[in-house]
N, C-alpha and C positions, 0 to 999 in steps of 0.2 A: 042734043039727042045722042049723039057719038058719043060721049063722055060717059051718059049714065051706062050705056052696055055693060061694059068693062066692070066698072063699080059694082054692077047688079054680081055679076059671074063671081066677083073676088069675097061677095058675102056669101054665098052660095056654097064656094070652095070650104070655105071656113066652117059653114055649120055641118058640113060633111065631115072634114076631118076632127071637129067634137064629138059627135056623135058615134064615127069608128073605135075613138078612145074612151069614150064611157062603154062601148059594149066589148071591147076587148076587158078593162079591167071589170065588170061585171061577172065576163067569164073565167077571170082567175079567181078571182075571191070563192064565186061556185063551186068553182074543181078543186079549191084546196083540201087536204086531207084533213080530217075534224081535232086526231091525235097528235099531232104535232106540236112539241112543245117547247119554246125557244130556249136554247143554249145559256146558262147564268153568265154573266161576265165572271172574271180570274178575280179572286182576293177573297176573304173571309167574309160570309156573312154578313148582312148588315145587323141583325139582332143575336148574335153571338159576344159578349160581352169580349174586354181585350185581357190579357193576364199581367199581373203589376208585381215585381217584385220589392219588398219592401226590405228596409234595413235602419237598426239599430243606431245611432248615433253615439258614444259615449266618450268620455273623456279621460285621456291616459297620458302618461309621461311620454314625452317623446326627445331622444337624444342622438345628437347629428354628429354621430364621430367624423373628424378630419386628420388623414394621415397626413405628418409634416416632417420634413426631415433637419434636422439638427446638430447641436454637438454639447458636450457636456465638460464644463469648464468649473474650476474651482471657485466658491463661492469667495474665498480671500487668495490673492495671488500678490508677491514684490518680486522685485529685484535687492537683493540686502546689499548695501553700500556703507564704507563711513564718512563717517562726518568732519572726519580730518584728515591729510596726508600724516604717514607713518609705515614702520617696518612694521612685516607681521609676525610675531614673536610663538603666536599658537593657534591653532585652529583648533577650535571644540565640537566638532562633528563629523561626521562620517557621510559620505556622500548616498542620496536615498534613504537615510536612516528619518524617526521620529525623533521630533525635537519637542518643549516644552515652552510655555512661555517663560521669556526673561532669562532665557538659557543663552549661556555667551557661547556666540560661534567663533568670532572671531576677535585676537587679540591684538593690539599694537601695540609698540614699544612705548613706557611711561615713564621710564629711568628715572629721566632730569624734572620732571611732575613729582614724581614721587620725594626726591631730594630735596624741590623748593617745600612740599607741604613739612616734612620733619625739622625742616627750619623755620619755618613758621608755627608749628608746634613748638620749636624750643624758647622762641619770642614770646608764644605764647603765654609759657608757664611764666617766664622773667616779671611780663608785666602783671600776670594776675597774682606774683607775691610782692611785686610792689605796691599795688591795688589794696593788697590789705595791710601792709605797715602803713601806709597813707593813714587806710580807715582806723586803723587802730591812734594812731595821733592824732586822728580829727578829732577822737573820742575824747582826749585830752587840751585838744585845740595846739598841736604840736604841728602841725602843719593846716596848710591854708587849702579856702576853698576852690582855689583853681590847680592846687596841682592833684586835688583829691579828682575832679574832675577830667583834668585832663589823663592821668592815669585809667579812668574806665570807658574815656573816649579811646584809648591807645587798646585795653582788651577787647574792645567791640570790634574795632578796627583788624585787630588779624584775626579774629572769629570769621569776620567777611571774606578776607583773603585764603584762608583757609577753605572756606567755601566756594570761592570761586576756583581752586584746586582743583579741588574733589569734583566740580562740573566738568572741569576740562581731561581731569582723568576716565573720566566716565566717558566720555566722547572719543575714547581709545578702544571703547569696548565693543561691539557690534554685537545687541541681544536679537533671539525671536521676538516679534512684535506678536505672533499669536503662535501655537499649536500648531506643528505642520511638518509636512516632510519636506527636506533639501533635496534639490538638486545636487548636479552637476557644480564640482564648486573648479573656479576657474582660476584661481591663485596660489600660492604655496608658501610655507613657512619662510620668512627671509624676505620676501618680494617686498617691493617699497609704492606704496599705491599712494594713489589721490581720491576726493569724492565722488569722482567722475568713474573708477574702476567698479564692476559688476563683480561681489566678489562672488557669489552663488545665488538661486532663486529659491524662494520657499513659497508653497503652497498649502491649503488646510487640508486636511485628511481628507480621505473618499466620502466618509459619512457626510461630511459636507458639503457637497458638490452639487450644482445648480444645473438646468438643462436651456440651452437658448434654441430658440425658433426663429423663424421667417415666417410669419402668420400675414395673410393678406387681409387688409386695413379692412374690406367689409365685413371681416367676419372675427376682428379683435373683439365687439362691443356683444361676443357669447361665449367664450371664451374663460372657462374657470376652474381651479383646484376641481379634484374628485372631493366630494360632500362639503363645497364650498356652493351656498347659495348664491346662481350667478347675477343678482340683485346688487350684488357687494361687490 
């Protein structure tokens, strides 16, 4: 009987303070003002469409210049040297000036080349008129077929040596191997060189002159002449 008291009071409390809060909100809802219109929340419209801007797509050349820095070197460049020791007896150019192809710059001494070939010229002629009293008696059978023979083995024979002269005097000569301007020449008339001396450098004219770069390796494979298709 103690127990329910307590219990009875605590429903009691409770239907009291339901009742206070339904007639409290009863009376706000009454009093509120009729014109009162709730605030929109912040941002556009919902039924206001959005604005799009649109664009063109097309297709056009597009070209990626790359600044590189450089230097610009002759497309043909030597060192002119010769091919044999010897004096130098002439120089054929002028230092800085244009040269031509197959233009002697420089001379060595050929004296004693020169002396063995007019001796072998004068063996020359000996044998090729023995050559032909031969053949004229083989015509008659006045001489035999081996001296007839060995007679035009003997003209062929300094034909060779002759030729082999004329190689080794040629090899006294230092030409331009192309078109070009000399240098600085580094030797003088008299001087007694070897193949190892530098005697001037030649280079090919301006017009022909190449440009070299330092291009970095991802961006060789775009890389091409002006109006060269970079396909090729």
């Amino acid at each position: 009987m103690s127990n329910f008291v307590p219990m009875k009071l605590r429903h009691i409390s409770l239907v009291i303070v339901l009742l206070l809060t339904a007639g409290v909100g009863a009376w706000y809802f009454s009093t509120r003002p009729k014109n009162v219109v709730s605030t929109p929340s912040s941002g556009p419209p919902k039924d206001k469409p959005s604005a799009v801007v649109a664009s063109v797509v097309l297709q056009q050349p597009f070209t990626e210049s790359v600044t590189l820095t450089g230097s610009i070197v002759a497309d043909q460049s030597v060192e002119l040297r010769a091919e044999v020791a010897g004096r130098i007896t002439r120089i054929g150019f002028r230092e800085g000036a244009d040269v031509s192809v197959g233009q002697i710059l420089v001379k060595l001494s050929d004296a004693d080349l020169v002396a063995r070939r007019e001796k072998l010229v004068q063996q020359l002629s000996l044998d090729n008129n023995r050559k032909a009293r031969l053949e004229k008696l083989r015509s008659v059978d006045g001489a035999s077929l081996d001296e007839y023979e060995s007679a035009v083995a003997q003209v062929d024979m300094r034909k060779a040596e002759i030729a082999e002269i004329d190689a080794q005097i040629a090899k006294t000569e230092v030409r331009a191997p192309f078109a070009g301007r000399v240098g600085l020449r580094n030797v003088s008339v008299g001087a007694v060189i070897t193949p190892q001396t530098i005697l001037a450098s030649l280079t090919c004219r301006i017009a022909y002159t190449r440009r070299t770069h330092h291009l970095p390796r991802a961006r060789r494979g775009y890389i091409h002449a002006e109006g060269q298709d970079p396909r090729h």
